[in-house]
C-alpha positions in Angstrom: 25.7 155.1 241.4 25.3 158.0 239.0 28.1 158.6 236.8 30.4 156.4 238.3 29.8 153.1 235.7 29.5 155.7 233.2 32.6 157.2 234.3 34.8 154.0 234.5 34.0 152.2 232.0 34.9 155.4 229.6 38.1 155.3 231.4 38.7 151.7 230.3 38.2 152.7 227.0 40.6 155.2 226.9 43.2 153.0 228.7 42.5 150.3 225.7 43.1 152.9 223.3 46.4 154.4 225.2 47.6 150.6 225.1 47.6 150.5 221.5 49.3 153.8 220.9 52.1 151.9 223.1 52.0 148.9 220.8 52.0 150.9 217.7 55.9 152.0 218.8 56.5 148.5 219.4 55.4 147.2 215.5 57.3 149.9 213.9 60.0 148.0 212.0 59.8 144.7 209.2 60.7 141.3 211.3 62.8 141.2 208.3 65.4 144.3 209.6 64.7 142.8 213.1 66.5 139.1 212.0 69.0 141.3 209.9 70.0 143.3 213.3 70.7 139.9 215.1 73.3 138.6 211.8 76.7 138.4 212.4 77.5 139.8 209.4 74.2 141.6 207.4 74.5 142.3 203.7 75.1 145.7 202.4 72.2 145.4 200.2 69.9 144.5 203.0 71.0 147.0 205.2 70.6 149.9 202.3 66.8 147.9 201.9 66.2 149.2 205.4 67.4 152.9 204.8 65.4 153.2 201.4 61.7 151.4 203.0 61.9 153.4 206.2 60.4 156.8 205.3 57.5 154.4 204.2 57.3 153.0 207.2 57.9 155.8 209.6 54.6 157.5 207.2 52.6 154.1 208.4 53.8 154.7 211.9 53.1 158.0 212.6 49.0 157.4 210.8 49.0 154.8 213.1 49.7 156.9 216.0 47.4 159.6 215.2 44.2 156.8 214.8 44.7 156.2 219.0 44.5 159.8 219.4 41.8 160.8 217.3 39.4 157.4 219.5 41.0 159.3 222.6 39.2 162.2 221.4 36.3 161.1 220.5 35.2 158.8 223.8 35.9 162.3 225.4 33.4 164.3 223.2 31.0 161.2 224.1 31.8 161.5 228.0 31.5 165.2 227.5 27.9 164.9 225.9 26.3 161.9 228.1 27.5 163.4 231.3 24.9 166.0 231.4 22.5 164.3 229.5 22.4 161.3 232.7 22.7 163.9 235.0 19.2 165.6 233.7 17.8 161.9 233.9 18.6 161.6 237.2 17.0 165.2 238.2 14.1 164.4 236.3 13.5 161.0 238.0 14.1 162.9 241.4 11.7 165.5 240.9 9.3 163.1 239.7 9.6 160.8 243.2 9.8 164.1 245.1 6.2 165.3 243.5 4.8 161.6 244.7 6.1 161.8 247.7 5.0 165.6 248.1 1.5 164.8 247.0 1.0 161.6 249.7 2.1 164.3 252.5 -0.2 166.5 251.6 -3.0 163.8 251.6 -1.9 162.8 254.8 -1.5 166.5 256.2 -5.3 166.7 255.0 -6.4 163.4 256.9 -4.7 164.8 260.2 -6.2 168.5 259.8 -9.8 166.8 259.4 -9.4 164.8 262.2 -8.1 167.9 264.5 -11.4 169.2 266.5 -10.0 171.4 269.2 -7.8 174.5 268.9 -4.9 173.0 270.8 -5.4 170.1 268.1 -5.5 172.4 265.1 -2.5 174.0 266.3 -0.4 170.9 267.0 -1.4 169.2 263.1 0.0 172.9 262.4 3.3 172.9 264.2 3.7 169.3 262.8 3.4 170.4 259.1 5.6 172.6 259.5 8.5 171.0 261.0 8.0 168.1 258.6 7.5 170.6 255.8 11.2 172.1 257.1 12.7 169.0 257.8 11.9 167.8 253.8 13.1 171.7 252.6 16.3 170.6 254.7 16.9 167.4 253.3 16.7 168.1 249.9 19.1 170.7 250.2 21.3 168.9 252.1 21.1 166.5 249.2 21.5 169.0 246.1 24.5 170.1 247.9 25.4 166.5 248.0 25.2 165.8 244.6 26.5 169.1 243.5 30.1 168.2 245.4 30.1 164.6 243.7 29.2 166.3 240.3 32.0 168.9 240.4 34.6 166.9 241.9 33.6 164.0 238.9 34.1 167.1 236.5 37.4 168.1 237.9 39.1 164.6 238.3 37.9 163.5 234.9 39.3 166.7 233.2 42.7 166.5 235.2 42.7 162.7 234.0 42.1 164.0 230.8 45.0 167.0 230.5 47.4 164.3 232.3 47.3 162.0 230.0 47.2 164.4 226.7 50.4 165.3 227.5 51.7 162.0 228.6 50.5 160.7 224.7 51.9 164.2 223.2 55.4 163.8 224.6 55.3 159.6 223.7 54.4 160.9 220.1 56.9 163.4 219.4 59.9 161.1 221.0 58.8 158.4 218.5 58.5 161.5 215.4 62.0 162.7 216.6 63.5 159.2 216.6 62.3 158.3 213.4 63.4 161.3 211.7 66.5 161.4 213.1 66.7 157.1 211.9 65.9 159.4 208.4 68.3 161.1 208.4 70.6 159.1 209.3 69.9 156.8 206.5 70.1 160.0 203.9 73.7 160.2 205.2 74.8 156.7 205.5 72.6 154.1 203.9 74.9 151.4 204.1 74.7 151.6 208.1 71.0 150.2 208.2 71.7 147.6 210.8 73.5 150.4 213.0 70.8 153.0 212.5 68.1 150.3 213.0 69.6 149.4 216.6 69.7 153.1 217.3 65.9 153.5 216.8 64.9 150.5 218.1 66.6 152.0 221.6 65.6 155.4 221.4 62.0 153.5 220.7 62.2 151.5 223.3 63.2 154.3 225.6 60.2 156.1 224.6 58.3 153.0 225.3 59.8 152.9 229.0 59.5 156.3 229.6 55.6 156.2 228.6 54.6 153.4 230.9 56.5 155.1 233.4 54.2 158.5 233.3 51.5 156.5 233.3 51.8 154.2 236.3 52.1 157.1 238.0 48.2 158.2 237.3 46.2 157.9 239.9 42.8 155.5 239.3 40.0 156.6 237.9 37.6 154.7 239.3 39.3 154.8 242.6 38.5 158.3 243.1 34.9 158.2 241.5 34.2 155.3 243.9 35.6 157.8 246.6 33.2 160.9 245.5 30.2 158.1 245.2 30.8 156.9 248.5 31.2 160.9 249.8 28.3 161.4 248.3 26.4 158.1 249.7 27.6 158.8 253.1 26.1 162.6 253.3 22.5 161.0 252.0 22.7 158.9 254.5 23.3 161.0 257.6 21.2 163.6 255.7 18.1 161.1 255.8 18.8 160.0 259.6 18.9 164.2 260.4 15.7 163.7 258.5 14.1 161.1 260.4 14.9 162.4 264.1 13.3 165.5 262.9 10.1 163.6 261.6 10.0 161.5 264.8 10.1 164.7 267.1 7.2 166.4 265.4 5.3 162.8 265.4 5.8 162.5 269.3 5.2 166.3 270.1 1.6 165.7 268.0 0.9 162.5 269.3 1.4 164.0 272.7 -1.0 166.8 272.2 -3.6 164.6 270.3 -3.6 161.8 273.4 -4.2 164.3 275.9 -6.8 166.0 274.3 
């Protein structure tokens, strides 16, 4: 399962973090303004209250924007570093089995050549080695080509993912910058209009909102497609180790034929 946990939970994160970019546009504005929208009749004062705090709090809003952005970027950084860093574990643990497993086949290629007495004998343990010394060359390579397709295509989806949803956040960002400053300006121009300025943003927020979620619902799963390149993957080690094991058998009945006759 290499990379895939790694992988998905990563893309969990992110999803947390892009969720709380979406509620920071939803906590923009005092309850205060909010109850004073839904008055029958709001109070001059309160509604000028509204046009003097707001570049305060469209300041607070758009920090608290850019903190979602900034975690965005650094679990990518992180991905970016531990990605390789598993991937040369998992080589290194590989090559270490494969030198085992090449040092017990050499023992038993030893045992077999000492018990060969006759020519025909010495040449079958010879044949023998090396088809099974072929048929390990061919699995292996089977496999690095294996994991090569499952790295590449990890690489590829997680950087689409990544682009995708950049400029998914950018474009949520600046609708949310351009309604607030236009709510600015509007409340340089008429102050006294807080309540109608407020309803304005509050749309053009919500829209922003809507249009977000939207984008994003269109994004394909994460995890759905790793699971797809690990099973890819999975699938080609398996048909390469049963290629592997009709090759073994053949040599093993082609020596055991020669040995029992001899």
């Amino acid at each position: 399962m290499e990379h895939f946990v790694m992988a998905t939970s990563n893309h969990m994160r992110v999803q947390a973090v892009v969720a709380s970019i979406i509620f920071a546009g939803m906590s923009l504005l005092p309850v205060t303004v909010a109850a004073e929208a839904s008055s029958p009749k709001p109070s001059e004062n309160k509604a000028a209250t509204f046009s003097a705090n707001l570049p305060k709090r469209a300041s607070q809003v758009t920090t608290t924007l850019t903190k979602p952005g900034d975690k965005v970027a650094g679990h990518r950084a992180e991905q970016a570093k531990k990605r390789p860093e598993n991937r040369t574990k998992t080589d290194q643990e590989s090559a270490t089995k494969r030198a085992g497993w090449d040092a017990d086949r050499l023992a038993n290629f030893t045992k077999l050549e000492a018990k060969a007495t006759t020519d025909a004998q010495k040449a079958a343990v010879a044949t023998y080695e090396t088809a099974i010394r072929a048929a390990v060359t061919a699995r292996r390579n089977a496999n690095e080509q294996a994991r090569a397709t499952f790295r590449t295509g990890v690489d590829s989806l997680l950087d689409t993912h990544d682009v995708m949803l950049t400029s998914q956040t950018t474009t949520y960002t600046f609708a949310v910058s351009a309604a607030l400053d236009t709510a600015k300006a509007s409340c340089l121009a008429t102050p006294k209009e807080g309540v109608t300025i407020h309803n304005t943003l509050e749309a053009s927020l919500k829209a922003a909102r809507d249009s977000f979620k939207t984008a994003r619902q269109g994004n394909d799963k994460v995890s759905t497609q790793v699971k797809q390149l690990a099973d890819a993957r999975n699938n080609s080690f398996k048909a390469n180790n049963a290629t592997f094991d009709a090759a073994s058998k053949a040599a093993r009945d082609a020596l055991k034929a020669v040995l029992k006759n001899a």
